[in-house]
C-alpha positions in Angstrom: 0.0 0.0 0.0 3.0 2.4 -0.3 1.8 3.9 3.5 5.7 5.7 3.8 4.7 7.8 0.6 1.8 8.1 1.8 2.0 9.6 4.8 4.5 11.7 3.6 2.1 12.7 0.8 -0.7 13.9 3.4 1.8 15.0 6.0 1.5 19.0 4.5 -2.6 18.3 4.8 -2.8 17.1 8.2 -0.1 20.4 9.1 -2.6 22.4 7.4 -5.8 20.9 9.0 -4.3 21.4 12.4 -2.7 24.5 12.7 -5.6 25.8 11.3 -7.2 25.8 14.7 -4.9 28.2 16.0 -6.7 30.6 17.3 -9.6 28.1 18.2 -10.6 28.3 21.9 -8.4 27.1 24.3 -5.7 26.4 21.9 -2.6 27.4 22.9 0.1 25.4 20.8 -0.2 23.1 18.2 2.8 20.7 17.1 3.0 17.8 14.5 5.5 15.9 12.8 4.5 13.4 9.5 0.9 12.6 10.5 1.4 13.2 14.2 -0.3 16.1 16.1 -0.8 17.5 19.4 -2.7 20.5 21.0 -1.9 22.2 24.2 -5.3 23.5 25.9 -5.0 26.2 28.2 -5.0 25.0 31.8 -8.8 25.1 32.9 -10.2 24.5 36.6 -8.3 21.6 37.6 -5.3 19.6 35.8 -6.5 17.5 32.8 -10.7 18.5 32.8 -10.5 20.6 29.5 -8.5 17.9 27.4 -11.1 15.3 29.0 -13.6 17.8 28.5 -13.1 18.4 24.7 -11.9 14.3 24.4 -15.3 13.6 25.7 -16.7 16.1 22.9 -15.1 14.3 20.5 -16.0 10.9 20.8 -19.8 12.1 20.9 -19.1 13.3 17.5 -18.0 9.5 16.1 -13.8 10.8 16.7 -11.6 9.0 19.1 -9.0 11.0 20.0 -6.4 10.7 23.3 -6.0 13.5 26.0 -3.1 13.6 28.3 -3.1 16.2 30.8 -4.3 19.4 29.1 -3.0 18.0 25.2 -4.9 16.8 22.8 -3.2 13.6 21.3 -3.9 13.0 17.2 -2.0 9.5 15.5 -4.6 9.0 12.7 -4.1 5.4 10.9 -1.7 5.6 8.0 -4.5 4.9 5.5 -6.4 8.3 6.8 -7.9 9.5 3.6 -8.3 13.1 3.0 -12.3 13.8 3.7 -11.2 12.0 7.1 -8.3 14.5 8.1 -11.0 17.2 7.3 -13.6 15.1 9.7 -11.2 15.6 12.2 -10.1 19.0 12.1 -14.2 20.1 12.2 -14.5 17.7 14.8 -11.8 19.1 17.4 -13.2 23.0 16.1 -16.6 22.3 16.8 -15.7 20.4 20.7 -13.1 23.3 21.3 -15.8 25.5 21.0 -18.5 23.8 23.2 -15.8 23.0 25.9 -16.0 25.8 29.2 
């Protein structure tokens, strides 16, 4: 399945996808590397309740996605296609803006 090339073909995607929620609520870094992503939340009431929070929000929405402590965690399978990268950057908009 040529999933090396692959990646590396949607790696500039998925950078696109996610550091266009910058500026989203609560964001307050976003990092990647190939098709590797993570977003640091602002700290909210107590340790790790946002990132659970907006986890939570996501998984409603049909997205599994991993919090640990107030980052957002994002390792999407190799064989991601490119509607599903756009799935997922809607997804963590629309939960970062629901989450208090």
């Amino acid at each position: 399945q040529d999933l090396f090339a692959r990646a590396a073909r949607l790696a500039p995607l998925w950078q696109e996808a996610l550091h266009g929620l910058r500026g989203a609520r609560h964001v307050v870094d976003i990092r990647n590397i190939g098709l590797l992503g993570a977003l640091d939340l602002a700290p909210g009431s107590e340790p790790g309740v946002r990132a659970r929070a907006v986890a939570n929000a996501c998984f409603d929405r049909g997205l599994l996605v991993r919090a640990s402590g107030e980052t957002i965690i994002l390792s999407p399978p190799l064989v991601i296609e490119e509607a599903q990268i756009g799935f997922i950057a809607e997804t963590l908009g629309a939960a970062l803006g629901e989450t208090p």
